[in-house]
C-alpha positions, 0 to 999 in steps of 0.5 A: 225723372227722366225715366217716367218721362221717357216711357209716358212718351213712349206709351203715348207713341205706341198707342198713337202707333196702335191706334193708326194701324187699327184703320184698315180700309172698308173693303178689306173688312176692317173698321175704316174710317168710311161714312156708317149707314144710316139706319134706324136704331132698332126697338124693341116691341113693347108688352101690352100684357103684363109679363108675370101672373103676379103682374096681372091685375085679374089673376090677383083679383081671381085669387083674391075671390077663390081665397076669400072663398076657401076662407068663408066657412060654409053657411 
């Protein structure tokens, strides 16, 4: 019992070790714990046009005519 105790503690001081080793200082290049910039989240532009032709209403509409056109027989 002891055992599990002592490697949780362990752990639990080797990650605390891990995680105050991982902040360097901002001029250094590292991740520090400075002020982020604040910048505008960036959006994608949004598709007016469908993306596909089988999106497109039109498309659908132009086969549908030449479709029911092949589809008649000639008079």
């Amino acid at each position: 019992m002891y055992v599990l105790v002592g490697m949780l503690l362990i752990g639990a001081l080797l990650f605390a070790l891990w995680r105050m080793s991982g902040t360097a200082s901002p001029s250094a290049g590292g991740r520090g714990a400075g002020p982020r910039p604040t910048t505008p989240p960036v959006r994608r532009p949004t598709r007016r046009e469908p993306l596909a032709p089988d999106d497109n209403p039109d498309f659908l509409r132009e086969l549908d005519r030449r479709a029911r056109r092949e589809d008649d027989p000639p008079a």
